[in-house]
MARBA-532317 format. One record per residue (C-alpha): z, y, x; chain. Coordinates in Angstrom, 1 decimal, always signed. Example, Ala and Ser with C-alpha at 12.3 -4.5 7.8 and 13.67 -1.06 7.14 Angstrom:
<nodes>
NODE       zz       yy       xx   unit
NODE     +7.8     -4.5    +12.3      A
NODE     +7.1     -1.1    +13.7      A
</nodes>
This chain:
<nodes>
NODE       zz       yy       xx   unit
NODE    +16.2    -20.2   +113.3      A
NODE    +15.8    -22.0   +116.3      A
NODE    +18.1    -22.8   +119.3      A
NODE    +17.2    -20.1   +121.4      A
NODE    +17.0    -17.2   +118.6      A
NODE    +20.7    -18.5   +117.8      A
NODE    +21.7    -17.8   +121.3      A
NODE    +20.4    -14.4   +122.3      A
NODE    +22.2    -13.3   +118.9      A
NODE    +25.2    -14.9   +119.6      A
NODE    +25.3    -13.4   +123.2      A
NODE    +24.9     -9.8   +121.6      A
NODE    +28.1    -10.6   +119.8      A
NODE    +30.7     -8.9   +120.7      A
NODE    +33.6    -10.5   +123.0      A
NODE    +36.0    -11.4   +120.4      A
NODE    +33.4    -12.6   +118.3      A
NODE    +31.6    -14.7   +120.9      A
NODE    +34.9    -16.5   +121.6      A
NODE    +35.8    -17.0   +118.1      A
NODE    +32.7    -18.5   +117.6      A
NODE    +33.1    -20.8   +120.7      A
NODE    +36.0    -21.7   +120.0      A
NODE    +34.8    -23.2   +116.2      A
NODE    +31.9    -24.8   +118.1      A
NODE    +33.8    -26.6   +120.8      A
NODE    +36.1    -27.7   +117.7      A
NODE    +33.3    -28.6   +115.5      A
NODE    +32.5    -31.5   +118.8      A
NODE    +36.2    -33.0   +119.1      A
NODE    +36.9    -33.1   +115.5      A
NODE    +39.4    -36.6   +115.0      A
NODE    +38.6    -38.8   +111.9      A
NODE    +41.5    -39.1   +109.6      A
NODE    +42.2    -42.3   +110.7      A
NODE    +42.9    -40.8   +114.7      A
NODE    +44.9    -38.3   +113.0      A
NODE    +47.5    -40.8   +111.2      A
NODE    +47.8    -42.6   +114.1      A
NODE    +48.7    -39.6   +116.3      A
NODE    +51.2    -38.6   +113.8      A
NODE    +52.5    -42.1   +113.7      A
NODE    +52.8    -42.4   +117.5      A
NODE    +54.7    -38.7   +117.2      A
NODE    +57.0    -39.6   +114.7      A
NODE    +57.9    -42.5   +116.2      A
NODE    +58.1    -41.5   +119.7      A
NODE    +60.6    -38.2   +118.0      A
NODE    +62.6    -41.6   +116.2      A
NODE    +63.2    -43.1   +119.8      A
NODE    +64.3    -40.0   +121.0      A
NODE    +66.6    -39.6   +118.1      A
NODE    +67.8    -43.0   +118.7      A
NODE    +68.4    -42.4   +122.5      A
NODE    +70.7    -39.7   +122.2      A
NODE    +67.9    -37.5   +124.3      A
NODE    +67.6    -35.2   +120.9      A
NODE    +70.4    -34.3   +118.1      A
NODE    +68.5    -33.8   +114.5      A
NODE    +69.0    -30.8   +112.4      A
NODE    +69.1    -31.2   +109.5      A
NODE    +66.5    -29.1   +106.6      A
NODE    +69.5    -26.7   +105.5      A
NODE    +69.9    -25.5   +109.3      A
NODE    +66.4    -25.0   +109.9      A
NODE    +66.3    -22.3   +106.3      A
NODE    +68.8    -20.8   +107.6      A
NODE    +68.2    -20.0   +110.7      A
NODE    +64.5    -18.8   +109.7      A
NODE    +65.9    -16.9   +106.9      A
NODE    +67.7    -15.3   +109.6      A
NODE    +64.8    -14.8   +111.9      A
NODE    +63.1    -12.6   +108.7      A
NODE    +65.4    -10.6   +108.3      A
</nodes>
């Protein structure tokens, strides 16, 4: 199928579809390597650490968090 056969399909889709299908195009583009994604969650734990470590945050610690989601199912 060619470029142009693709597109008049896809713009008989209907709306949900069509964005759905955008949305997993537009992904497909911007796609980090795994290398871009341990280095953002790197930066993020460490920026979260400093935080911590400033006072600007209080940790909670794992038992909290269960409970309070156990909470939230019920």
């Amino acid at each position: 199928m060619i470029l142009k056969q693709i597109e008049a399909e896809a713009l008989h889709l209907p709306e949900n579809e069509r964005a759905e299908l955008a949305q997993k195009l537009l992904l497909s583009l911007d796609s980090p390597s795994e290398e871009e994604i341990s280095d953002d969650w790197l930066f993020e734990a460490s920026r979260r650490a400093k935080d911590i470590d400033n006072g600007l945050v209080q940790p909670i610690s794992a038992e909290e968090v269960r409970l309070k989601a156990q909470a939230l199912l019920r």
